[in-house]
C-alpha positions as a Markdown table, in Angstrom:
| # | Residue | x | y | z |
|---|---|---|---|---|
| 1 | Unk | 20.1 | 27.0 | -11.1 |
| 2 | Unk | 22.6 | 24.4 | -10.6 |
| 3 | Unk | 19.1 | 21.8 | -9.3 |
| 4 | Unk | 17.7 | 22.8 | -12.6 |
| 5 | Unk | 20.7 | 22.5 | -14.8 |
| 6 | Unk | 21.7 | 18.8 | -13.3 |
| 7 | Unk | 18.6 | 17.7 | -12.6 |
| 8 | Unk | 19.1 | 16.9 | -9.4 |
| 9 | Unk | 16.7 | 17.7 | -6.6 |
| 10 | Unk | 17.3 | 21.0 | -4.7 |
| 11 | Unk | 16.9 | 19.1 | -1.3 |
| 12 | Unk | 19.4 | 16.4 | -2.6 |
| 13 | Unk | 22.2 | 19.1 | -3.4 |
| 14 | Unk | 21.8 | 20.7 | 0.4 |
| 15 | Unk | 21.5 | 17.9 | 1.7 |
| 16 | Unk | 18.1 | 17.1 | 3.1 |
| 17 | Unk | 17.2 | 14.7 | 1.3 |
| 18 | Unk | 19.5 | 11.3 | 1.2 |
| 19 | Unk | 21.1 | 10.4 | -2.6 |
| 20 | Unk | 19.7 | 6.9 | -2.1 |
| 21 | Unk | 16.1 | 8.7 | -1.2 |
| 22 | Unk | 15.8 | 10.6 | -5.0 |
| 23 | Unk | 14.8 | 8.2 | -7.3 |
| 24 | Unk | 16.1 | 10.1 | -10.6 |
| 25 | Unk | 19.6 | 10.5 | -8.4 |
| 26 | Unk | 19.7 | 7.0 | -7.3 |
| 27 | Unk | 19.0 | 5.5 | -10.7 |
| 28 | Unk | 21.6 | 7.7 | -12.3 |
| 29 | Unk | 24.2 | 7.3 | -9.9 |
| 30 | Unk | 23.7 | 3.2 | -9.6 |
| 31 | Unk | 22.3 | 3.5 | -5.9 |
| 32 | Unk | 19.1 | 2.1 | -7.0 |
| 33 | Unk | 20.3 | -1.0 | -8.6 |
| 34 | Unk | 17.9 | -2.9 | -11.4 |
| 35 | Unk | 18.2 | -6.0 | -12.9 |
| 36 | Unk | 20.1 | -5.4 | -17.1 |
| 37 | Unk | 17.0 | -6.7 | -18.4 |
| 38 | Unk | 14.5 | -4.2 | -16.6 |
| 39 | Unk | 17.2 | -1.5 | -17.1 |
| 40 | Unk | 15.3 | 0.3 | -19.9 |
| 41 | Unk | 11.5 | 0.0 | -18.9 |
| 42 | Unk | 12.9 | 0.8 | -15.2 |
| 43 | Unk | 14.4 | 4.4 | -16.6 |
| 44 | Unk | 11.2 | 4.9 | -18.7 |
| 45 | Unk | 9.2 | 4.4 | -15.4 |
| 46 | Unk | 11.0 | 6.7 | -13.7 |
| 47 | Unk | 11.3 | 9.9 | -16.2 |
| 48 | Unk | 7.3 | 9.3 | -16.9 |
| 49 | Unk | 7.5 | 10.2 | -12.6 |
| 50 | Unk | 9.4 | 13.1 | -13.3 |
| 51 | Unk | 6.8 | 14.1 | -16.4 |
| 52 | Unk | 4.0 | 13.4 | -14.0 |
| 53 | Unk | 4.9 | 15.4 | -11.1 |
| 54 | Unk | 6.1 | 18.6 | -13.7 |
| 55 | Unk | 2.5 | 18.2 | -15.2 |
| 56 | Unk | 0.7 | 18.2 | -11.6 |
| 57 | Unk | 2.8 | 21.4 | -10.8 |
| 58 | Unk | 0.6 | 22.8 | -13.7 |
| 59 | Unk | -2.1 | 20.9 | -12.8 |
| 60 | Unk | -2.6 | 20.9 | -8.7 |
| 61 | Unk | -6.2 | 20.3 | -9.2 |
| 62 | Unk | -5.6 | 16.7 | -10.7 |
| 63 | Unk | -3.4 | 16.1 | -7.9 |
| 64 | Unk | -5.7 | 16.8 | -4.9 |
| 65 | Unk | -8.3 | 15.0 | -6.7 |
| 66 | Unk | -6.7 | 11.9 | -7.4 |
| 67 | Unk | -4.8 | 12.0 | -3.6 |
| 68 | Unk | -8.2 | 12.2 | -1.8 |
| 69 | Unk | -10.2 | 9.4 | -4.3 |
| 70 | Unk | -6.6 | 7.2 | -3.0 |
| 71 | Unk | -7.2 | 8.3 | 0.1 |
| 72 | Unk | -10.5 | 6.9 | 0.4 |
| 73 | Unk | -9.5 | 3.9 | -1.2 |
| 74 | Unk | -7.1 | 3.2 | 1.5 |
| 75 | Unk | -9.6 | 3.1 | 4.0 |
| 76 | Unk | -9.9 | -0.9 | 2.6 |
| 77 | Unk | -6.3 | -1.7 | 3.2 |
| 78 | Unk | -6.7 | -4.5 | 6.1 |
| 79 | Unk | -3.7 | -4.7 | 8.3 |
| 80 | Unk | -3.0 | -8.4 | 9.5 |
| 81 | Unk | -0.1 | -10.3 | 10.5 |
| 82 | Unk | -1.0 | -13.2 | 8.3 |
| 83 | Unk | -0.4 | -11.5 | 4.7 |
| 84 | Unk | -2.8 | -13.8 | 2.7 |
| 85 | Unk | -5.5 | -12.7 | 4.8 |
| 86 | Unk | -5.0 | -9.3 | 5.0 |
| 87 | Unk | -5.0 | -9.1 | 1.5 |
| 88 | Unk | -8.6 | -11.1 | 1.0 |
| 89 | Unk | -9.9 | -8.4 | 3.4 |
| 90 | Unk | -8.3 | -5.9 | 1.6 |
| 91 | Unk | -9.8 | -7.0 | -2.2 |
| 92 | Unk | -13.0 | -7.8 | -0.2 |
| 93 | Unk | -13.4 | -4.2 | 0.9 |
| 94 | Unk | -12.1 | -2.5 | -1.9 |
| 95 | Unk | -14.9 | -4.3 | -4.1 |
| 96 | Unk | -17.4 | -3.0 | -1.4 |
| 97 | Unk | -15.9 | 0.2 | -1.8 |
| 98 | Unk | -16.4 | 0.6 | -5.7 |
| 99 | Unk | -20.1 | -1.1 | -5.0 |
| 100 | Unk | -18.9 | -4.4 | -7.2 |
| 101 | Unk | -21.0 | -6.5 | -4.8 |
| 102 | Unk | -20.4 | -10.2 | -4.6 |
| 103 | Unk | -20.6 | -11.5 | -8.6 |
| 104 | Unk | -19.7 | -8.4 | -10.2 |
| 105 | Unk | -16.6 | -8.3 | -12.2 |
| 106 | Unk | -13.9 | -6.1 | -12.1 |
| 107 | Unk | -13.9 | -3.8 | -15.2 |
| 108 | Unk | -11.1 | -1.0 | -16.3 |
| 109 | Unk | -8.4 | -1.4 | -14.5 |
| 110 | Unk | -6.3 | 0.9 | -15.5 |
| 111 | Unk | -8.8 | 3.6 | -15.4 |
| 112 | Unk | -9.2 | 2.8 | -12.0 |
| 113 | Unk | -5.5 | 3.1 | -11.0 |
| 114 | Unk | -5.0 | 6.4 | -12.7 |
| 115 | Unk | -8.2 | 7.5 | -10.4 |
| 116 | Unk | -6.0 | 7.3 | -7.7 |
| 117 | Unk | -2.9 | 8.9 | -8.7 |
| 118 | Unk | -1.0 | 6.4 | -10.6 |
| 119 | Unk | 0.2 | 6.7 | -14.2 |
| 120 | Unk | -0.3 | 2.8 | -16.0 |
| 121 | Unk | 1.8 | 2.3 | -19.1 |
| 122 | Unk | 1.9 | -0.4 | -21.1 |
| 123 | Unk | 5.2 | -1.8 | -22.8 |
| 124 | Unk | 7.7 | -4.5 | -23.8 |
| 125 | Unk | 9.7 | -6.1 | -21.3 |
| 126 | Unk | 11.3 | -9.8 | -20.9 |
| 127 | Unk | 9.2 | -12.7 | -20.7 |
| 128 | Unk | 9.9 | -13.3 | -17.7 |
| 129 | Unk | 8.4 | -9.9 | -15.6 |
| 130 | Unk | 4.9 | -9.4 | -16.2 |
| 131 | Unk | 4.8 | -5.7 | -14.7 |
| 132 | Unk | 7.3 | -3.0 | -12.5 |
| 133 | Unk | 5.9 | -0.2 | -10.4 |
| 134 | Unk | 8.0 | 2.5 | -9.4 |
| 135 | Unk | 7.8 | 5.4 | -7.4 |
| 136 | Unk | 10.0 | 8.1 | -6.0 |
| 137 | Unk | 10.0 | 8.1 | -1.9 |
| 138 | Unk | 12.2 | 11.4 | -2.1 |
| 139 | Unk | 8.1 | 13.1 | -2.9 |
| 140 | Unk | 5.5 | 13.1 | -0.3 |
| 141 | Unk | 2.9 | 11.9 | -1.5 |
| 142 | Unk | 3.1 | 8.4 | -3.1 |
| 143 | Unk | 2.8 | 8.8 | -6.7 |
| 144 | Unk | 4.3 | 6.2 | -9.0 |
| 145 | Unk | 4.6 | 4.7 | -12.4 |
| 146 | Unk | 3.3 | 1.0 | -13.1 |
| 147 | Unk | 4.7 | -0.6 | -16.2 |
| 148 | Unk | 2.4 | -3.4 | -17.5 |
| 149 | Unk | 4.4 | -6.3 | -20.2 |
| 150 | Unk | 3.1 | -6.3 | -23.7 |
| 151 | Unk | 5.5 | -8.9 | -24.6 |
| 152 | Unk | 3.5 | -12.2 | -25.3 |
| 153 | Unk | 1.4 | -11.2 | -22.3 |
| 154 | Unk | -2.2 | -12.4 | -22.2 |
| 155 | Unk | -5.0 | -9.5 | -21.3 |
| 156 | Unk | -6.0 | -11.9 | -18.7 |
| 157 | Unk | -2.5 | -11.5 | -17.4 |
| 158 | Unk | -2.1 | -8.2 | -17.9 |
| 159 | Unk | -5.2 | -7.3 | -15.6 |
| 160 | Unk | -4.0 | -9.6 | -13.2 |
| 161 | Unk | -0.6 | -7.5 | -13.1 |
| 162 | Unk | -2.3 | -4.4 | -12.4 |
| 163 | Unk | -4.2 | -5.8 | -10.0 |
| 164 | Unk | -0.9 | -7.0 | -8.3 |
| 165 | Unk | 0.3 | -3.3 | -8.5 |
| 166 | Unk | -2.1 | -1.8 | -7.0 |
| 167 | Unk | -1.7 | -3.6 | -4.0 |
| 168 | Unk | 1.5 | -2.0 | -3.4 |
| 169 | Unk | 0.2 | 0.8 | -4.1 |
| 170 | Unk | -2.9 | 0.8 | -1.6 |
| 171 | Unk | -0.4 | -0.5 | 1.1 |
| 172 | Unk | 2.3 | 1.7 | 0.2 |
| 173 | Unk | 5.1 | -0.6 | 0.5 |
| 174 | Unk | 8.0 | 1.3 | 1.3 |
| 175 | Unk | 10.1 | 0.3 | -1.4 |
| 176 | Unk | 11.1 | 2.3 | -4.5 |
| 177 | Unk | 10.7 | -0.4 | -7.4 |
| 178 | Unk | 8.9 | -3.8 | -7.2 |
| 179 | Unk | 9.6 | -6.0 | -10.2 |
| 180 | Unk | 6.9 | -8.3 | -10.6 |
| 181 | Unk | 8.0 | -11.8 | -12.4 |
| 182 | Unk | 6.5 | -14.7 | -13.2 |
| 183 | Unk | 8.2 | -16.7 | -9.9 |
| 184 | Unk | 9.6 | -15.2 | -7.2 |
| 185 | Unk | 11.0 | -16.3 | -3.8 |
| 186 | Unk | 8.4 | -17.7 | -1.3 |
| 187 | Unk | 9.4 | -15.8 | 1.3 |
| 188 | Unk | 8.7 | -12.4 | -0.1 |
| 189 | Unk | 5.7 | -11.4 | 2.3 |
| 190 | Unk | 5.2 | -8.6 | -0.1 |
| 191 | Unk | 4.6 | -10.2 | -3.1 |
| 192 | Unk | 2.5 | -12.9 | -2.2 |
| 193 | Unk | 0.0 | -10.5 | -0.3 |
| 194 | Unk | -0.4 | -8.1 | -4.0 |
| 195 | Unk | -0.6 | -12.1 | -5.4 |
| 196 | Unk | -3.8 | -13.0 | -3.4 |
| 197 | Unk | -5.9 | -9.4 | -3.5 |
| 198 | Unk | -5.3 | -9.6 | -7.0 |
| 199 | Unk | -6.8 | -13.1 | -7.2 |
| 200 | Unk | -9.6 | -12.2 | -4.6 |
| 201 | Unk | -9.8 | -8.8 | -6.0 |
| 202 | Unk | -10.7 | -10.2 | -9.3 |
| 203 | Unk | -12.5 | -13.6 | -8.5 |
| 204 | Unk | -13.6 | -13.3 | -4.6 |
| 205 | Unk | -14.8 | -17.1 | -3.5 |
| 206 | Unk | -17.8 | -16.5 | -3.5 |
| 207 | Unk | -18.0 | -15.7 | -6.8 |
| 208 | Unk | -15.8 | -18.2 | -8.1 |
| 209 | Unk | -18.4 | -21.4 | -6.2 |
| 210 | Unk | -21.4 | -19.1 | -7.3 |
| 211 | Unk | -20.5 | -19.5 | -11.3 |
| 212 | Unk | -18.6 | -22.8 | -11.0 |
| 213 | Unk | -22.4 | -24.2 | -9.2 |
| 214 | Unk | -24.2 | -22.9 | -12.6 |
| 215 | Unk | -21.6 | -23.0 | -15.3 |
| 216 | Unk | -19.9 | -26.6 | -14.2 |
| 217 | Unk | -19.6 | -29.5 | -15.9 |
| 218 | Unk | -22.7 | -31.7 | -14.5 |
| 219 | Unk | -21.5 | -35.0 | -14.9 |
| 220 | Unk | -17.5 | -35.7 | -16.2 |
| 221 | Unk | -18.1 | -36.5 | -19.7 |
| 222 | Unk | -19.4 | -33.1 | -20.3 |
| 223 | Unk | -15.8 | -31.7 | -20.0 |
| 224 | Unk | -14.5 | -29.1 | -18.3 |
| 225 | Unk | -12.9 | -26.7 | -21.6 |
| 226 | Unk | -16.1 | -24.7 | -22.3 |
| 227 | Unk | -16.7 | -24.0 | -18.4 |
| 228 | Unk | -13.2 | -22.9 | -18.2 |
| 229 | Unk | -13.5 | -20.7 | -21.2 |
| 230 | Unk | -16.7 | -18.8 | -19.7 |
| 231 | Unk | -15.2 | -18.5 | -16.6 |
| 232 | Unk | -11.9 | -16.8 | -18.1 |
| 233 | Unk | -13.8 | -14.4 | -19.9 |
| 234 | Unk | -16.0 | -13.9 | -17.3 |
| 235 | Unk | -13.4 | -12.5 | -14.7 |
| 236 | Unk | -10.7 | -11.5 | -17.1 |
| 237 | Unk | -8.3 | -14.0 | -15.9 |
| 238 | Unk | -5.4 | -15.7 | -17.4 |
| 239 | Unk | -5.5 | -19.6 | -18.0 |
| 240 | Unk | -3.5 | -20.4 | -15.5 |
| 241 | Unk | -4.8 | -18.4 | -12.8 |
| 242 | Unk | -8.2 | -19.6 | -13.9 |
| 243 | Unk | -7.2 | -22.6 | -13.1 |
| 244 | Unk | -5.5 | -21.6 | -9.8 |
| 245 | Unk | -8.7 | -20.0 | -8.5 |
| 246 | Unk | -11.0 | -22.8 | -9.3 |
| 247 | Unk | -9.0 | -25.7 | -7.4 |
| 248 | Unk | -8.6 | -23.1 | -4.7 |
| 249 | Unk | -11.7 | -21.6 | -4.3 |
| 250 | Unk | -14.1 | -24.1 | -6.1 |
| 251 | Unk | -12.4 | -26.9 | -4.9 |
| 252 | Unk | -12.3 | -28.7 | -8.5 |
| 253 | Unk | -9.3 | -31.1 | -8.9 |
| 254 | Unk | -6.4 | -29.7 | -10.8 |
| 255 | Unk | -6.1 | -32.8 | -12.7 |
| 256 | Unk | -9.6 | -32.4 | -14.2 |
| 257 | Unk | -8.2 | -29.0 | -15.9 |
| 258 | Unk | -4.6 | -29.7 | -16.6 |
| 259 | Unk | -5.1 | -31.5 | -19.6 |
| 260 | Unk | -6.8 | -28.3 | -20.6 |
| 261 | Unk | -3.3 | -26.5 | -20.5 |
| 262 | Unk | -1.9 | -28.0 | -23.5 |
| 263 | Unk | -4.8 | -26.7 | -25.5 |
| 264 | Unk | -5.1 | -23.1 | -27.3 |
| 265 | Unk | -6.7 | -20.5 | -25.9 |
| 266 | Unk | -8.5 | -19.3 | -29.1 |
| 267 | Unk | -10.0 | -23.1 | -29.7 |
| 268 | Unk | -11.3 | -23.0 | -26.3 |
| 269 | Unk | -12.9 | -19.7 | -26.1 |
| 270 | Unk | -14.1 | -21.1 | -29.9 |
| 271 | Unk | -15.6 | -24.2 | -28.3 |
| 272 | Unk | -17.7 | -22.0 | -25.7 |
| 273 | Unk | -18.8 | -19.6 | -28.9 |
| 274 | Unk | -16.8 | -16.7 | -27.1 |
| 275 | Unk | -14.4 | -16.3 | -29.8 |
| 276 | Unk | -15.4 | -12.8 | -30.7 |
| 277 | Unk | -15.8 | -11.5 | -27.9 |
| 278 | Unk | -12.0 | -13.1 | -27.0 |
| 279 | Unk | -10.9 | -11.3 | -29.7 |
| 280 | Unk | -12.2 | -7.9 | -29.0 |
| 281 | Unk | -10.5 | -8.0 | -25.6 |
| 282 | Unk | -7.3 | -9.5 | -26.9 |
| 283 | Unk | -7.4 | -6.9 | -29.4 |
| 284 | Unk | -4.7 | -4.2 | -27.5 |
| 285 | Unk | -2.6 | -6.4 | -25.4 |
| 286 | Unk | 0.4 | -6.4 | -27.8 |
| 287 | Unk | 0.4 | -2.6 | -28.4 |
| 288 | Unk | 2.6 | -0.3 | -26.2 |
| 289 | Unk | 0.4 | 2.3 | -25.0 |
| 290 | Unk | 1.4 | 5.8 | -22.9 |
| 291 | Unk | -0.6 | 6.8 | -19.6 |
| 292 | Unk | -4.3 | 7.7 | -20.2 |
| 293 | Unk | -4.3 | 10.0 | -17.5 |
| 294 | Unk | -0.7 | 11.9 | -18.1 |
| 295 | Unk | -1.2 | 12.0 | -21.9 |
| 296 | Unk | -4.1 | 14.0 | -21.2 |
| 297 | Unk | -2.5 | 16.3 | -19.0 |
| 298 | Unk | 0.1 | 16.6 | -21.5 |
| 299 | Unk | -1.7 | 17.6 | -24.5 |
| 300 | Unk | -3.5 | 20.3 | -22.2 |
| 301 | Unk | -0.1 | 21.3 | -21.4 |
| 302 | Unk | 1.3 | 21.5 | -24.8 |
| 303 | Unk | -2.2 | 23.7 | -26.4 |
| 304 | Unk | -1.7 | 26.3 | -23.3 |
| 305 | Unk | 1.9 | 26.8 | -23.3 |
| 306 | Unk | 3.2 | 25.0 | -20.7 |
| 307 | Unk | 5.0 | 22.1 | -21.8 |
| 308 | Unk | 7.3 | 21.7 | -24.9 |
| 309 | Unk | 6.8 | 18.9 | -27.8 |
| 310 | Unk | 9.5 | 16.9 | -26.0 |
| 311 | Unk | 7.3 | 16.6 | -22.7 |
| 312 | Unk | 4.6 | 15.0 | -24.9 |
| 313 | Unk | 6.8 | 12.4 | -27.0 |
| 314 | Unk | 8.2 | 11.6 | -23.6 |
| 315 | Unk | 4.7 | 10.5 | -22.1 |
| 316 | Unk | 4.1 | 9.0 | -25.8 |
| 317 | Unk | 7.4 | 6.7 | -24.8 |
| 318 | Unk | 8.7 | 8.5 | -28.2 |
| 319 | Unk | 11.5 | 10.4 | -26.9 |
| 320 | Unk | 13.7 | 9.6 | -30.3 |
| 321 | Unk | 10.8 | 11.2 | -32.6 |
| 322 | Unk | 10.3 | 14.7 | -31.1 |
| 323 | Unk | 10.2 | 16.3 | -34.5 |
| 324 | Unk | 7.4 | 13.5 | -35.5 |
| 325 | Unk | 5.1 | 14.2 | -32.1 |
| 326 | Unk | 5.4 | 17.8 | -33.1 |
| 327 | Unk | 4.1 | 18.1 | -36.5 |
| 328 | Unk | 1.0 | 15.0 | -35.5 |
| 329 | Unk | 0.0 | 17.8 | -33.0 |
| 330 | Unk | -0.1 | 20.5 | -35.0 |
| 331 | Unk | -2.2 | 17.9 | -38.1 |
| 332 | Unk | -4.0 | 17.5 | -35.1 |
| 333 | Unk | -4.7 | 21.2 | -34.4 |
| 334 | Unk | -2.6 | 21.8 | -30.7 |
| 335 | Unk | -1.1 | 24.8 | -31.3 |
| 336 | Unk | 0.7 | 26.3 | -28.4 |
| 337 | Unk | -1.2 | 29.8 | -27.3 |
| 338 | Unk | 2.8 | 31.0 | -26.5 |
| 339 | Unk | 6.4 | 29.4 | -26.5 |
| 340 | Unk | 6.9 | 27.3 | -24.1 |
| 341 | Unk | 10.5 | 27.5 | -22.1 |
| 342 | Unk | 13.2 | 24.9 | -23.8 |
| 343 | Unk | 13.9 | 23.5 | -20.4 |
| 344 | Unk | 10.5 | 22.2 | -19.8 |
């Protein structure tokens, strides 16, 4: 009673389980110590865990499915001692794995992600952090929430940053909450390995000399702004790691494309004609957006009696606006088949 009443694990109260290994205990009791300006997304992250593992307790199904489809996406994880090149192996094979061949871009993301286990939500932090994943090592199996930035964030970015989280996630860093930011110390093995799979991940070399052969500028006074627009829209990269990937992999010379920095995105993608379609996938990358994948469980939740309104406007990141969820769900026509227990 007194686990259920506190919220504190049963295993942390006996004693089995470490305060520093809980994740809701360490957070609360300052064990777990965040940075004040990822404080609140860090606290969001971790109460969308402790949604996500009371939904799967309703839902075991979902959770065997989605361990065994990470399982098998584990199998591309390369171990090397050199990080850079374990983690081109690793992008390399996971792209065989989901059949993407050699050209083929990567598409949903997200979707992907929350195929294996993971709940992605989207929200504002500081300029400065593009993305956090979190995850609870107190719970066996290695579920975790990944926070993607909203806040001036490009969707090129933003794909990159989930890309980035899910190499901790297929290598299972044993750490309870990566903050990614926008620099970070050059020593930090970790972060530089999720850094390259998710450059080779979404733009393998191959790739990147393939398009840069057909879509390149053929002699200098073409210009290089319309061929960088098609190939940012092409692999759903940001600007600048466009332009990272082509001097690395493509070999073209960074100053050919720096003066290219300095120039709007929208005028470039208008110069290249791809304006609409630019738009269209810029469309949502501003807008805070719950977990596909837990909202879903949620709502099934809620209509069968298992979870209270509170549960949903927590996944909804609405936790202030219970009575608000509530009566959307009924307009929407959820209503419970029996009461559901307050303490859920």
């Amino acid at each position: 009673m007194l686990a259920v009443c506190s919220g504190v694990p049963l295993a942390v109260l006996v004693g089995d389980t470490p305060v520093q290994r809980s994740l809701a205990v360490a957070l609360r009791a300052g064990v777990l110590a965040t940075d004040d300006d990822i404080d609140v997304v860090a606290r969001r992250a971790e109460s969308s865990l402790r949604d996500l593992e009371l939904l799967l307790s309703w839902y075991p199904q979902e959770g065997a499915r989605t361990s065994a489809l990470a399982m098998e996406a584990r199998r591309a994880v390369a171990h090397d001692a050199y990080h850079k090149r374990a983690a081109a192996r690793t992008a390399e094979r996971l792209r065989d794995y989901l059949e993407l061949g050699d050209e083929e871009p990567v598409g949903d993301i997200a979707q992907f992600i929350e195929s294996l286990g993971a709940a992605v939500i989207f929200d504002s932090m500081p300029k400065t952090v593009q993305g956090i994943t979190l995850r609870d090592p107190s719970q066996s199996s290695w579920r975790s929430a990944i926070m993607v930035n909203t806040n001036h964030t490009w969707w090129g970015r933003q794909r990159f940053t989930m890309a980035h989280e899910l190499c901790h996630f297929l290598y299972q860093d044993d750490r309870s909450l990566f903050v990614n930011r926008k620099d970070y110390p050059d020593g930090h093995l970790e972060e530089i390995r999720a850094e390259v799979f998710a450059r080779h991940f979404l733009a393998p070399d191959f790739a990147v000399r393939q398009f840069w052969a057909e879509h390149g500028p053929k002699k200098p006074i073409d210009g290089y702004g319309v061929p960088l627009a098609k190939f940012m829209m092409r692999f759903g990269l940001s600007r600048q790691a466009s332009i990272k990937t082509l001097v690395e992999a493509a070999g073209v010379p960074r100053s050919h494309l720096e003066a290219y920095t300095q120039v709007r995105i929208s005028q470039l993608m208008r110069q290249a004609r791809l304006q609409d379609e630019w738009e269209r996938a810029c469309s949502a990358q501003g807008e805070p957006s719950a977990s596909h994948w837990a909202l879903s469980m949620a709502l099934d939740a809620y209509r069968d009696g298992l979870v209270s309104s509170e549960v949903v406007a927590r996944v909804l990141g609405r936790s202030d606006d219970v009575t608000g969820v509530k009566q959307e769900l009924e307009a929407a026509g959820y209503q419970q088949s029996v009461q559901s227990p307050d303490f859920r």
